[in-house]
C-alpha positions in Angstrom: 0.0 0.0 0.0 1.5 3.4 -1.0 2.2 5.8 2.4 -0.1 8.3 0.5 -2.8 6.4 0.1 -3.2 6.9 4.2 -2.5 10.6 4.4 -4.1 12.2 0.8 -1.5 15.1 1.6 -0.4 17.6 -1.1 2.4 18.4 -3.2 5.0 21.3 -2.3 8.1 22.4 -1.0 9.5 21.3 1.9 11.4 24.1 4.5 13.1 22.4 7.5 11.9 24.2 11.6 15.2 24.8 13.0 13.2 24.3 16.2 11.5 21.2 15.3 13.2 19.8 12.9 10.4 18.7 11.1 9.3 20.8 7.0 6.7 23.0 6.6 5.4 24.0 3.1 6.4 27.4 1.3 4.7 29.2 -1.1 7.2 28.1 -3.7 6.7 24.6 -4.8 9.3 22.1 -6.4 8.4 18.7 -7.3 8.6 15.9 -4.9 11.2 13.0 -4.9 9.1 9.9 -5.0 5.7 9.6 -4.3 5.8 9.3 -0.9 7.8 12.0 -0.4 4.6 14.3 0.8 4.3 11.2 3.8 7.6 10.4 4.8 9.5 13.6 7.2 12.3 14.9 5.3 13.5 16.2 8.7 17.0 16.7 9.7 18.7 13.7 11.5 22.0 12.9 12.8 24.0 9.6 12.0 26.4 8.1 14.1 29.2 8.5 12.3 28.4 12.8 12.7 26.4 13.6 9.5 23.8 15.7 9.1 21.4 14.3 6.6 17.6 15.2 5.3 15.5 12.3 5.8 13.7 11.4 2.8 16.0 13.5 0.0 19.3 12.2 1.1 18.8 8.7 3.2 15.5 7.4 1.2 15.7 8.8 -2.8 17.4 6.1 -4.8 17.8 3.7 -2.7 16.4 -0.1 -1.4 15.9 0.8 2.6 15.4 -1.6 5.8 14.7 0.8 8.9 14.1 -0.7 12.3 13.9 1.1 15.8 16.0 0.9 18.3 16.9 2.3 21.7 20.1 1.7 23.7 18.3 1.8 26.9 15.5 -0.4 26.0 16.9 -4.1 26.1 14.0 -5.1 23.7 15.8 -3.7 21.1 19.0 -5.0 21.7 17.8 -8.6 19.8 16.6 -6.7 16.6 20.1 -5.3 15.8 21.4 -8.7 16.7 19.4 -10.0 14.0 20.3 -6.9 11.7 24.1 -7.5 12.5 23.3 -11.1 10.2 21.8 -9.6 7.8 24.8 -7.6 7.0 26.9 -10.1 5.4 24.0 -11.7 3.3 23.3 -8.2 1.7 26.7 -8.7 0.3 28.5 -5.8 -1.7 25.3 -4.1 -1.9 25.2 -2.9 1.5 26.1 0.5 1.6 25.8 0.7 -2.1 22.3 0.0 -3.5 21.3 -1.0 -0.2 21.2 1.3 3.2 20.1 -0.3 6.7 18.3 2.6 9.1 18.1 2.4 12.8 15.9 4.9 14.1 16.1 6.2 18.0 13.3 5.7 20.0 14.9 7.7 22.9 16.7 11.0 21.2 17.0 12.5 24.1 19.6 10.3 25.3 20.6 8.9 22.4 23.3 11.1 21.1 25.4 10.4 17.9 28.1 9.7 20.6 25.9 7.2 22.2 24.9 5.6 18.8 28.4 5.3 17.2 30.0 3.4 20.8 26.4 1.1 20.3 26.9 1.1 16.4 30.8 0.0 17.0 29.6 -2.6 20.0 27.4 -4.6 16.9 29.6 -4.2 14.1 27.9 -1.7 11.9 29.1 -1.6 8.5 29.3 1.4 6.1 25.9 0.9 4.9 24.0 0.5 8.1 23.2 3.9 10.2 22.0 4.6 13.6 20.0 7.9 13.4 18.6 10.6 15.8 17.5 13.8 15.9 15.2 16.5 17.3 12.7 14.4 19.6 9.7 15.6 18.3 10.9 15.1 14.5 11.8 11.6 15.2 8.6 10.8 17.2 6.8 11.7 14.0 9.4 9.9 11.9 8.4 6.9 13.8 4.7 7.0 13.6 4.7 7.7 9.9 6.9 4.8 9.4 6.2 2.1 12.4 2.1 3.3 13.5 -0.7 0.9 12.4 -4.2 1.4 13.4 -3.0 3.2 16.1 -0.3 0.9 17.2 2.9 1.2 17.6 4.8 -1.4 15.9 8.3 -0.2 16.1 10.0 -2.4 18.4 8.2 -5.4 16.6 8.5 -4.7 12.8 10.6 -3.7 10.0 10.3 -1.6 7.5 11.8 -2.2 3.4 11.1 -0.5 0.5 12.1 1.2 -2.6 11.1 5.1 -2.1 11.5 6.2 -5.2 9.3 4.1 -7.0 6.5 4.2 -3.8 7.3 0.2 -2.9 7.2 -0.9 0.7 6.5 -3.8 2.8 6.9 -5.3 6.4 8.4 -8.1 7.8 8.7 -9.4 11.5 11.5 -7.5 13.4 13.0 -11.5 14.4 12.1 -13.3 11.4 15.3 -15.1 10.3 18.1 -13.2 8.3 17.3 -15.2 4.8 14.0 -14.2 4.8 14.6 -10.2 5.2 16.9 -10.8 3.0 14.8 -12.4 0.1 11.8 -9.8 1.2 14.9 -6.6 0.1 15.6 -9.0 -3.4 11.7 -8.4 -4.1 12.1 -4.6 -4.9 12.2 -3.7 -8.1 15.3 -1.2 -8.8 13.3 0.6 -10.9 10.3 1.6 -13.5 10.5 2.2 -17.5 8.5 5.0 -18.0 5.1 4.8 -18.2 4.7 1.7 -16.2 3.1 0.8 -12.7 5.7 -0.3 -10.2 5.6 -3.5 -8.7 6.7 -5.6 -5.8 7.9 -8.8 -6.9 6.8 -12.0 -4.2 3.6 -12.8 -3.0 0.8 -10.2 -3.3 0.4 -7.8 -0.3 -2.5 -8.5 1.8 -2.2 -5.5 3.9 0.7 -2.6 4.8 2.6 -5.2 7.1 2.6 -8.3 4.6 
């Protein structure tokens, strides 16, 4: 299901709150990078490696995503990168490349990009894989863009894949065995010749989190 399809949100341009860290529309309108790109916060985050990054423009456009949550106070989390830290090697050459793993804070206010990079280093993060925080309430609504369904949060249970700039996305269990988030990636198309509809390649989608 496209991220629009949820929201029915309009086209324009984006200006980042220096207080919020979250865009507001101008009066001057350019056109939008994907078409989720009206849905998904192209707030500015911080990695863990010390870069400052828009969201959507810079982390999502172009690329084949997996974005989990995680918090380094929260032992919950501590399994999903775990299971992230296997996925690594079975994503191959393309990891860092084609392919870009997300970690999103659920606690910004104590996790720093210091904080992230010692917990980044402690799993053996590869160029490729990112821990990201930023302004707490820019990253709360990160989250519930990306992890809310029906009202639930599903952060700390599910991750996200997809191909932004084509609008493809899907879910998979946050502990569902490396192989299998691995073959759910391998079903996104790179791309779409003009003039056709993109499409996910596996079984069809039931609903949001397949």
């Amino acid at each position: 299901m496209n991220f629009l399809e949820k929201l029915g949100a309009t086209d324009g341009d984006h200006l980042t709150d220096s207080k919020t860290g979250t865009s507001a529309s101008s009066g001057c309108s350019r056109p939008l990078k994907g078409p989720d790109a009206a849905y998904i916060p192209n707030i500015i985050v911080q990695t863990h490696d010390g870069r400052k990054a828009l969201f959507h423009d810079d982390l999502l456009v172009g690329k084949k995503v997996l974005i989990s949550s995680v918090s380094t106070q929260d032992s919950s989390s501590f399994a999903i990168i775990e299971n992230l830290a296997k996925v690594q090697p079975l994503i191959g050459g393309a990891l860092g490349r084609q392919t870009f793993i997300y970690s999103i804070t659920a606690d910004p206010d104590n996790d720093t990009p210091q904080v992230l990079r010692s917990f980044a280093e402690k799993y053996g993060a590869r160029d490729g894989w990112l821990f990201v925080t930023g302004v707490p309430t820019a990253i709360k609504l990160l989250r519930e863009r990306l992890f809310n369904q029906s009202g639930h949060d599903c952060a700390m249970t599910l991750l996200r894949y997809g191909n932004p700039s084509v609008g493809l996305w899907g879910g998979i269990p946050a502990m569902a065995n490396p192989e299998s988030i691995v073959e759910r990636l391998s079903w996104l198309e790179e791309g779409t010749p003009a003039g056709q509809v993109a499409r996910r390649k596996g079984p069809p989608v039931l609903a949001f989190n397949d």
